[in-house]
C-alpha positions as CSV (number, residue, x, y, z in Angstrom):
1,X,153.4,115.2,90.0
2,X,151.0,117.6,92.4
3,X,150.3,119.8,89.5
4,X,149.6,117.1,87.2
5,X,147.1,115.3,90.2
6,X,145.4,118.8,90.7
7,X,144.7,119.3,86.5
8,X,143.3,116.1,86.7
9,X,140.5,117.3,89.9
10,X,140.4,120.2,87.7
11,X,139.4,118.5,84.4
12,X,136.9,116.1,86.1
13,X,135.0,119.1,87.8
14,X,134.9,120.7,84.2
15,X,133.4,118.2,83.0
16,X,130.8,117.4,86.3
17,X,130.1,121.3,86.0
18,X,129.4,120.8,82.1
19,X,127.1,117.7,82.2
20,X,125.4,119.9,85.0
21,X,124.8,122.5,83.0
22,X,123.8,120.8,80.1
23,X,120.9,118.9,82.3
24,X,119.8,122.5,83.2
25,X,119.3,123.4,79.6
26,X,117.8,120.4,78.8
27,X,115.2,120.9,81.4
28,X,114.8,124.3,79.8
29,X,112.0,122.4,77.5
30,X,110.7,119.6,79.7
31,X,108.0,120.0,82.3
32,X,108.5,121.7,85.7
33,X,109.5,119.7,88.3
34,X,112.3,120.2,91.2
35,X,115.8,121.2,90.3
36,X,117.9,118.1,89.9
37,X,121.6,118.1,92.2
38,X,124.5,117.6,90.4
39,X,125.4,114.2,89.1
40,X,122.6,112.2,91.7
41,X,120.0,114.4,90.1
42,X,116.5,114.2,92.1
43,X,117.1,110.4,93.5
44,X,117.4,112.5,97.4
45,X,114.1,113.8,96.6
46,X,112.6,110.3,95.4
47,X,114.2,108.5,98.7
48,X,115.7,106.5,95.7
49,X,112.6,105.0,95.2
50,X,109.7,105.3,92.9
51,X,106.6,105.3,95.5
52,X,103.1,106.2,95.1
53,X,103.3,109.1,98.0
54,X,106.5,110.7,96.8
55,X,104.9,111.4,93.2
56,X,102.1,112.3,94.6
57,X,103.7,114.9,96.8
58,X,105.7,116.3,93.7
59,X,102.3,116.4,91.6
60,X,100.7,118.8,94.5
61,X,103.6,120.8,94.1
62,X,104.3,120.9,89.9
63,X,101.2,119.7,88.3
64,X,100.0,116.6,86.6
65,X,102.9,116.4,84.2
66,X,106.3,117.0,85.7
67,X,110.2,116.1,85.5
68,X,112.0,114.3,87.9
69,X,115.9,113.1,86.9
70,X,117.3,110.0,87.1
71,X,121.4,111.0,87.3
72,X,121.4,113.0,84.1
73,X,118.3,111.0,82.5
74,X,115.1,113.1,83.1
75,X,111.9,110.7,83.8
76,X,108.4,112.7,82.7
77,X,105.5,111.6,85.2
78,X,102.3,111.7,84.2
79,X,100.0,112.1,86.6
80,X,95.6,111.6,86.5
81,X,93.4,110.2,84.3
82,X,92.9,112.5,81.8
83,X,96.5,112.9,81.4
84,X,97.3,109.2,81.7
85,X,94.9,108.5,79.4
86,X,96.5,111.5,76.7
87,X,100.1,109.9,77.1
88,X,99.9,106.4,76.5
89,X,96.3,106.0,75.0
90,X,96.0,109.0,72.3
91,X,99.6,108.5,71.9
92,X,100.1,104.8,72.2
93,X,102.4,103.9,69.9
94,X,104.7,107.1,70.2
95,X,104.9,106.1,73.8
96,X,105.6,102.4,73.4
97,X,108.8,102.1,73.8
98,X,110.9,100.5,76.9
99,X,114.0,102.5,78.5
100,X,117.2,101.1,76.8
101,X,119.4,101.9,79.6
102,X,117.7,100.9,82.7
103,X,118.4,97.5,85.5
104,X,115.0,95.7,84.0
105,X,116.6,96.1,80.4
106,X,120.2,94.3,82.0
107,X,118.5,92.0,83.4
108,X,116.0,90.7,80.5
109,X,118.7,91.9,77.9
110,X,116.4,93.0,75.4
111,X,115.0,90.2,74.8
112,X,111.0,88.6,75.5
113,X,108.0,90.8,75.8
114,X,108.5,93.3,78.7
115,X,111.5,95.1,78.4
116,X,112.0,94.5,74.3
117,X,111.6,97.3,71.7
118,X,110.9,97.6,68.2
119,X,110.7,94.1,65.6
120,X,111.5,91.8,68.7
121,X,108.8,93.3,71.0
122,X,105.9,93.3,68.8
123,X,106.1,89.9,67.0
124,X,107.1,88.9,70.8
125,X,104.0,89.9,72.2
126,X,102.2,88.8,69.3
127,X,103.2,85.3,69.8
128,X,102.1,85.9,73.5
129,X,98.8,86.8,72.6
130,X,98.1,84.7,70.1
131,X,99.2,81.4,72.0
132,X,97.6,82.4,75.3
133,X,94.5,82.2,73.5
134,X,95.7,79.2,71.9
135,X,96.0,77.6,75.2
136,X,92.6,78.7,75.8
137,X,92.5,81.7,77.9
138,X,88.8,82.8,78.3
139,X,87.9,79.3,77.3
140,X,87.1,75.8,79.1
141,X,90.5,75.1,78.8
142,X,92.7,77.7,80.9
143,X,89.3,78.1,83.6
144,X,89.4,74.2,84.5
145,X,93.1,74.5,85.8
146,X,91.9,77.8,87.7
147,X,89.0,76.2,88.8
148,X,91.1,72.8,89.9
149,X,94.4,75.1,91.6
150,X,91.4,76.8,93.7
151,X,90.0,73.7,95.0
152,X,93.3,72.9,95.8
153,X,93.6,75.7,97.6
154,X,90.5,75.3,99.8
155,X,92.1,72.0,100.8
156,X,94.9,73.2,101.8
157,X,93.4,76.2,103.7
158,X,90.6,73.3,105.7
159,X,93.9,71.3,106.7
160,X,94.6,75.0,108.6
161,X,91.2,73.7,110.7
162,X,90.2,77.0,111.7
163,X,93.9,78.1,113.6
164,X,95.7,81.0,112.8
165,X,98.2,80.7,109.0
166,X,99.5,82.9,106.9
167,X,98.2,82.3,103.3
168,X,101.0,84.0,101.5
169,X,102.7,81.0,100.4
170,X,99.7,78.6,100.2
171,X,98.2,81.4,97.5
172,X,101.5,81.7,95.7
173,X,101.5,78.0,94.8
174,X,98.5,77.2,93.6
175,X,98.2,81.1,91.7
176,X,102.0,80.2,90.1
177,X,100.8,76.2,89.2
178,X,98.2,77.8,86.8
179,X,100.9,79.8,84.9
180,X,103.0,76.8,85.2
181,X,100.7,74.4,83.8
182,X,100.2,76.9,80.9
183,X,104.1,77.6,80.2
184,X,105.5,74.3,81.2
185,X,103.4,72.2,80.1
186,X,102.5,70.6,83.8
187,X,101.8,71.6,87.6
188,X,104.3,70.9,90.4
189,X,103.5,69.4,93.9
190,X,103.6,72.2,96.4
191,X,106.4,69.8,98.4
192,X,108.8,70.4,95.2
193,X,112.3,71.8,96.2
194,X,112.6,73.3,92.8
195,X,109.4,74.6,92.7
196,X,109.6,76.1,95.9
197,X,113.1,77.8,94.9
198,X,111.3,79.1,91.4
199,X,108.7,81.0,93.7
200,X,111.1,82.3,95.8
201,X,113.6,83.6,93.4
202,X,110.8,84.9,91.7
203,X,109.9,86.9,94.4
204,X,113.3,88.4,95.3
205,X,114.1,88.8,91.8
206,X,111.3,91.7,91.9
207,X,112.3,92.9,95.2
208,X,116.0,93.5,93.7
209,X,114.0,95.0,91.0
210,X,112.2,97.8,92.8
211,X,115.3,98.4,95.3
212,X,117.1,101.5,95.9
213,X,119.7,99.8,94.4
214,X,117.5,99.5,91.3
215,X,117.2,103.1,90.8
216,X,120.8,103.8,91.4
217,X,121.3,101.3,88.4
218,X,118.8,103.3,86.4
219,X,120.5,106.1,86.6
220,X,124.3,105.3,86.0
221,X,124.0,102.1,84.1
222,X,127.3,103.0,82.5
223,X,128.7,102.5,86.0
224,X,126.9,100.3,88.3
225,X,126.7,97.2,85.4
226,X,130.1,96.7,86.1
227,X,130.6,97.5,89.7
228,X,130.2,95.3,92.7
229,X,126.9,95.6,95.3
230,X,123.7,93.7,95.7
231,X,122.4,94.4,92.2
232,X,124.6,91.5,91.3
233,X,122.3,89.0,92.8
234,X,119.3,89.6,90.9
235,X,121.3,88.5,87.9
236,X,122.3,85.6,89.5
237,X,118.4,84.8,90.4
238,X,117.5,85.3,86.9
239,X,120.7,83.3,85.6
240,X,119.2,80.4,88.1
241,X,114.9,80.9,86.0
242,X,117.1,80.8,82.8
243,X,118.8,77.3,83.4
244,X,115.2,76.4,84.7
245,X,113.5,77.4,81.5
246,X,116.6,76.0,79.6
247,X,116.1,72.5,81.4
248,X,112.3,72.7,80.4
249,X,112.7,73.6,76.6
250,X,115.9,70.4,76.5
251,X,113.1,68.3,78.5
252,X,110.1,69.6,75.3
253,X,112.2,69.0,72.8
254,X,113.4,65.6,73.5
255,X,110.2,64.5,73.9
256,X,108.1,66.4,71.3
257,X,104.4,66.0,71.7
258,X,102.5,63.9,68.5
259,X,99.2,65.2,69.0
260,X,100.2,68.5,68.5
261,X,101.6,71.7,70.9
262,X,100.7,71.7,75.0
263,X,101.6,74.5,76.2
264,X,103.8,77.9,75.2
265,X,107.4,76.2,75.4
266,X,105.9,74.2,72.7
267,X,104.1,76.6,70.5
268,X,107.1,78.7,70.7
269,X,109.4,75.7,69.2
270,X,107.1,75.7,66.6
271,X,107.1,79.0,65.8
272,X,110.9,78.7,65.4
273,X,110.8,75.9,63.1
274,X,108.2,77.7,61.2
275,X,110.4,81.0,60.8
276,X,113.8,79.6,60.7
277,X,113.7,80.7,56.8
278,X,112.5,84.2,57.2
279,X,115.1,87.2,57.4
280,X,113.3,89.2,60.1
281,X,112.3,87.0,62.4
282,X,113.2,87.2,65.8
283,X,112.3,83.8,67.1
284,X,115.2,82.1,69.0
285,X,116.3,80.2,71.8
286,X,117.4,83.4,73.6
287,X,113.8,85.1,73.3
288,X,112.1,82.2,74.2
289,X,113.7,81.8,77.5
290,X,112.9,85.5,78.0
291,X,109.2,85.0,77.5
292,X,108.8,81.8,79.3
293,X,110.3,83.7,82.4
294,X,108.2,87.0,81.5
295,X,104.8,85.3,81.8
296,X,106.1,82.9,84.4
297,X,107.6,86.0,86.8
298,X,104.6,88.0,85.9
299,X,101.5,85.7,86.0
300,X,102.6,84.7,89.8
301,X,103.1,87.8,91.5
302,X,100.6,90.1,90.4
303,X,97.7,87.4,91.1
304,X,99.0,86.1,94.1
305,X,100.0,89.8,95.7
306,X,96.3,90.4,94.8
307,X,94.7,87.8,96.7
308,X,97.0,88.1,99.5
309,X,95.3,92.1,99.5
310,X,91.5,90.5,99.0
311,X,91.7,88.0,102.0
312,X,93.4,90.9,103.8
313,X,90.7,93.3,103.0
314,X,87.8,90.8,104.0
315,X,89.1,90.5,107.6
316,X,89.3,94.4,107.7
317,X,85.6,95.0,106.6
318,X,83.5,92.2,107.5
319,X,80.8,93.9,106.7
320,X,81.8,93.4,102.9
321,X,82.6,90.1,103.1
322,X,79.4,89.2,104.4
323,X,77.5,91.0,101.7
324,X,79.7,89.0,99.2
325,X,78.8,85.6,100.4
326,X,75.2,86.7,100.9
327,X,75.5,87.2,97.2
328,X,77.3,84.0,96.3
329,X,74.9,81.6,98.5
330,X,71.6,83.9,96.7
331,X,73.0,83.2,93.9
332,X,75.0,80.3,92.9
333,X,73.4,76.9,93.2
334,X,76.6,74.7,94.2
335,X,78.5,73.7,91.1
336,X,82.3,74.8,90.3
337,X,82.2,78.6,89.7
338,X,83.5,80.2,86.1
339,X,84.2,83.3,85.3
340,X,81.0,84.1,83.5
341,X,79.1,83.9,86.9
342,X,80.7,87.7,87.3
343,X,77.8,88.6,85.3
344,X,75.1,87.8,87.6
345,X,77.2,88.7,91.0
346,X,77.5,91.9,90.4
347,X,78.4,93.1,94.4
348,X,81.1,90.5,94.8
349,X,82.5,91.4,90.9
350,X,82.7,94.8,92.5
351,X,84.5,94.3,95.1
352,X,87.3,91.8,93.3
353,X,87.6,95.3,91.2
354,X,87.6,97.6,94.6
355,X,90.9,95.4,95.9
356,X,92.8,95.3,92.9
357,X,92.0,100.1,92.2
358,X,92.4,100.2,96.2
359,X,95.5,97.7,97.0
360,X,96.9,98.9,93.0
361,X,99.6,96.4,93.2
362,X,101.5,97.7,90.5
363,X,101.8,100.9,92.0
364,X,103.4,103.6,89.7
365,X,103.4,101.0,86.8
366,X,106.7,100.8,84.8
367,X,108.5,103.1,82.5
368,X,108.2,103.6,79.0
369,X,110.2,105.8,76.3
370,X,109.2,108.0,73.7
371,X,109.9,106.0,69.9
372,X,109.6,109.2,68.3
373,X,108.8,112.9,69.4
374,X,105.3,114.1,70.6
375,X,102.9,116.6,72.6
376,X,101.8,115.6,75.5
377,X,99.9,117.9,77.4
378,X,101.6,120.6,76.0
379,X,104.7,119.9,75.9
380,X,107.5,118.5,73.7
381,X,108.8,115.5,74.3
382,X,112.0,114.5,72.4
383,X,112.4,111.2,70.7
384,X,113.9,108.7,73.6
385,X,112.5,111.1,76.2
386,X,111.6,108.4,78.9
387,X,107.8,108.8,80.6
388,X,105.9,107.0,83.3
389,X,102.3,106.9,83.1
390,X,101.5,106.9,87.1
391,X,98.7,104.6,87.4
392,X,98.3,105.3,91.1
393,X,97.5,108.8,90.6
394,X,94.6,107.2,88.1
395,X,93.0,104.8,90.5
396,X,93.0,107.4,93.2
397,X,92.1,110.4,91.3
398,X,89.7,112.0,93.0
399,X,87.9,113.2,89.8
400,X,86.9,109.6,88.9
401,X,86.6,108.3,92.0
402,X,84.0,109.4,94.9
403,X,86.1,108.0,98.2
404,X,89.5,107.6,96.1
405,X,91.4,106.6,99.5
406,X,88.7,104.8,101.4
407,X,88.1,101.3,100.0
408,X,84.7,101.1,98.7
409,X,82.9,98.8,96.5
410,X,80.2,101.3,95.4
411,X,83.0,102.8,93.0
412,X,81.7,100.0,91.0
413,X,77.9,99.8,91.4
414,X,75.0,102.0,90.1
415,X,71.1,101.1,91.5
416,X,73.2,97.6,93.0
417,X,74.3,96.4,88.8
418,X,77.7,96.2,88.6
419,X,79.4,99.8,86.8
420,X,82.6,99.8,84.7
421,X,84.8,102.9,85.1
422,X,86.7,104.0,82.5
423,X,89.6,104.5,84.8
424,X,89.9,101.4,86.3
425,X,93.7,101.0,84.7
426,X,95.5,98.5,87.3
427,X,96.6,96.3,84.0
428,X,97.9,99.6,82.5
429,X,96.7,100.6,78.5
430,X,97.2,101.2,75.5
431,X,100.1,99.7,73.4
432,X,101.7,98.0,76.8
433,X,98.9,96.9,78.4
434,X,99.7,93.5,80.1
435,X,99.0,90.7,78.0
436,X,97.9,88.6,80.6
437,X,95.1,90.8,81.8
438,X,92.4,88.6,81.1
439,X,94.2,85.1,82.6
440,X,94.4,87.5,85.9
441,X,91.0,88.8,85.4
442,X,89.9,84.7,85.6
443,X,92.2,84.1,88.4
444,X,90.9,86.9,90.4
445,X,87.3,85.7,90.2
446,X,87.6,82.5,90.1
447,X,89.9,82.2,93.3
448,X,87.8,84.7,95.1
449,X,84.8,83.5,94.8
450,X,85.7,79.8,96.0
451,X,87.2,80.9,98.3
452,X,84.5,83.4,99.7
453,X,81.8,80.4,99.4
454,X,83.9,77.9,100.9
455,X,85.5,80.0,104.3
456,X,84.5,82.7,106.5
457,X,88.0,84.9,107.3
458,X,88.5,86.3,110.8
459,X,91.3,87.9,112.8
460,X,93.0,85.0,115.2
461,X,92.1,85.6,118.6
462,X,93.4,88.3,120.5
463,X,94.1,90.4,117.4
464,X,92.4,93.5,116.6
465,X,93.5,95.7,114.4
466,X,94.5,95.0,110.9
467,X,97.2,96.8,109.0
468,X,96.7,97.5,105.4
469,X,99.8,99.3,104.6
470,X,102.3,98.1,102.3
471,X,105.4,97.3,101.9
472,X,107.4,98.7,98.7
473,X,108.6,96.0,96.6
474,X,108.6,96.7,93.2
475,X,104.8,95.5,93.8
476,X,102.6,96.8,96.7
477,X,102.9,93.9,98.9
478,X,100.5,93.8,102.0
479,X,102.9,92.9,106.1
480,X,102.4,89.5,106.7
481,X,99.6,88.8,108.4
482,X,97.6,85.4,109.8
483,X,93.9,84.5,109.6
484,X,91.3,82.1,110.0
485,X,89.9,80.0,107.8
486,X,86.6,78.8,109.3
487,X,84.6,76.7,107.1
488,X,81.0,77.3,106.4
């Protein structure tokens, strides 16, 4: 019975030593990068975590193109602009693929807009696109709920009365009504248990997401899908957004508007009835909930971690924030803002544009995988090869940027007119750039400026320094901080 326990150690380290060996052939081909360990590959180096400073550190040391290895999975990181910009622009579509064995693919099983591949993802995100303008997104439509969830928010900020709040959860509500309003079909009140326990699975949901946990389920999804740990709770957070959604799409289709579709659950139930005939389609129940919970997971927390950085930010350099409501009083003669006043305030459209490169909420920006081989920079890159376009190492790339780690609104400006910059990337590009883009871009300004015209922001009493570090959570969130609101 010994002998036969000891053939058995033997036989597992066989095959360890043989999967070991076979990554160190593999990376024969691939990029430089540091030697993976066996089995864990490079997650020690990573701290089990894919953060800004620890690719950074590894581009210093291999280049802008290198390996790092997830378990046995190796994970190409591309690092500046002009590499960036090779990988997923020159080569969009052979780098628009999503990782098929990864905790974000689990999670969203295929299915919706983010993590799909293939038939599903692009007549997915074609529906997305097409019904987000639909819903009119860049039009009077979609900008009068912006405009009305701002003035909301002013509200609830003067009912602060110039003591110290944190605005975190204030933001988050009236930011995740907009997306609400467009999804749903309807706002809720900010005193809404259910609502209040959407925003907040939401937000731990993503926090799971980027987790150490999170990598270790990248890298033995074989393994970790069925085991026990805290993984396990972020599918029972986005079990709870399906039965929401669910509950929505029974509530849309019981009572089916006459006048025509309000809002994507009903476009989308459309869109089913529409295709039910044809053999290819991949509109269904299943991809509809996935979609409905894309947008609504995605358009809340990128706007609202973005606002949470801008208020932040204006506190830290008064100096800027005085320059932008200089701008906004010169300028603007009283009535609601839209988004085509960015056109005539150029400092303050510089600025929203300095938070979002600066605070780069999305940090590295998330993986994608290679539908079919190609050159990138020199290299080979098998078909299913899986890459990640670090879009970090793009908005601080000292090459395109004059003061990449100082926050500076001049990145923006030239002679005082407002300057694009070609790698200004915080939505990503190419064939997976985010689809909501422009709904954020109207957000962003919208919100901002009202909120600029209506308040002056200062540190409550007593408190002098601010900290604008962040906190890794999938998203680059900002500590929590407090503020004044004074009205002016």
């Amino acid at each position: 019975m010994w002998y036969l326990y000891e053939w058995f150690l033997f036989l597992i380290g066989c095959i360890l030593l043989l999967k070991y060996l076979k990554v160190l052939w593999a990376a024969r081909n691939l990029p430089p990068g540091p030697i993976p360990l066996p089995i864990i590959g490079n997650l020690l180096t990573l701290r089990f975590k894919l953060e800004p400073e620890n690719l950074r550190q590894l581009a210093n040391l291999y280049g802008r193109i290198y390996t790092v290895w997830l378990g046995d999975a190796p994970l190409v990181v591309l690092n500046g602009f002009r590499t960036v910009k090779e990988g997923i622009v020159s080569h969009s579509e052979e780098l628009s693929g999503r990782p098929v064995a990864s905790f974000l693919q689990d999670l969203l099983g295929g299915k919706g807009i983010i993590t799909a591949n293939g038939p599903t993802w692009k007549q997915q995100r074609r529906f997305g696109l097409k019904t987000l303008k639909n819903l009119g997104l860049g039009k009077y439509g979609a900008e009068s709920r912006i405009q009305a969830e701002a003035c909301n928010l002013v509200q609830s900020f003067k009912r602060k009365h110039g003591e110290p709040f944190d605005p975190a959860e204030m933001i988050t509500n009236s930011v995740s009504n907009v997306i609400s309003a467009m999804v749903f079909g309807h706002r809720f009140s900010m005193d809404d248990k259910t609502f209040q326990s959407l925003v907040k699975c939401n937000h731990r949901l993503l926090e799971s997401v980027g987790s150490k946990w999170g990598r270790v389920y990248d890298s033995f999804p074989w393994l970790i899908k069925h085991a026990p740990g805290p993984h396990r709770k972020a599918f029972a957070l986005m079990d709870y957004l399906h039965q929401f959604t669910m509950h929505e799409i029974q509530m849309h289709t019981k009572n089916a508007p006459s006048e025509g579709p309000r809002d994507v659950i009903d476009f989308y139930l459309a869109q089913i009835s529409k295709t039910s005939r044809e053999k290819d389609t991949t509109f269904d129940m299943d991809n509809l909930v996935t979609v409905v919970t894309d947008l609504f997971v995605a358009g809340t927390e990128t706007t609202t971690t973005s606002l949470q950085w801008a208020l932040l930010y204006m506190v830290a350099y008064p100096d800027v924030q005085k320059k932008v409501q200089k701008e906004l009083d010169a300028v603007l003669n009283g009535s609601v803002i839209c988004y085509e006043d960015r056109k005539r305030l150029h400092y303050t459209n510089a600025v929203i544009h300095e938070i979002q490169r600066y605070g780069n909420i999305v940090a590295v920006g998330t993986a994608r995988n290679c539908i079919r081989d190609v050159n990138v920079s020199g290299y080979h890159l098998s078909k299913d090869t899986m890459v990640l376009p670090n879009l970090d190492s793009v908005l601080r790339d000292p090459e395109c940027w004059e003061t990449p780690y100082q926050f500076n609104p001049h990145h923006f400006l030239d002679n005082d007119k407002f300057l694009v910059n070609e790698a200004f990337i915080p939505f990503s590009a190419g064939a997976r750039i985010c689809i909501g883009e422009q709904l954020a871009r109207n957000e962003l300004f919208i919100f901002f400026a009202t909120l600029m015209r209506s308040f002056s922001f200062h540190l409550p009493k007593g408190v002098t320094e601010v900290n604008t570090k962040y906190v890794y959570k999938l998203t680059l969130q900002p500590h929590p901080y407090k503020i004044c609101a004074i009205p002016r």
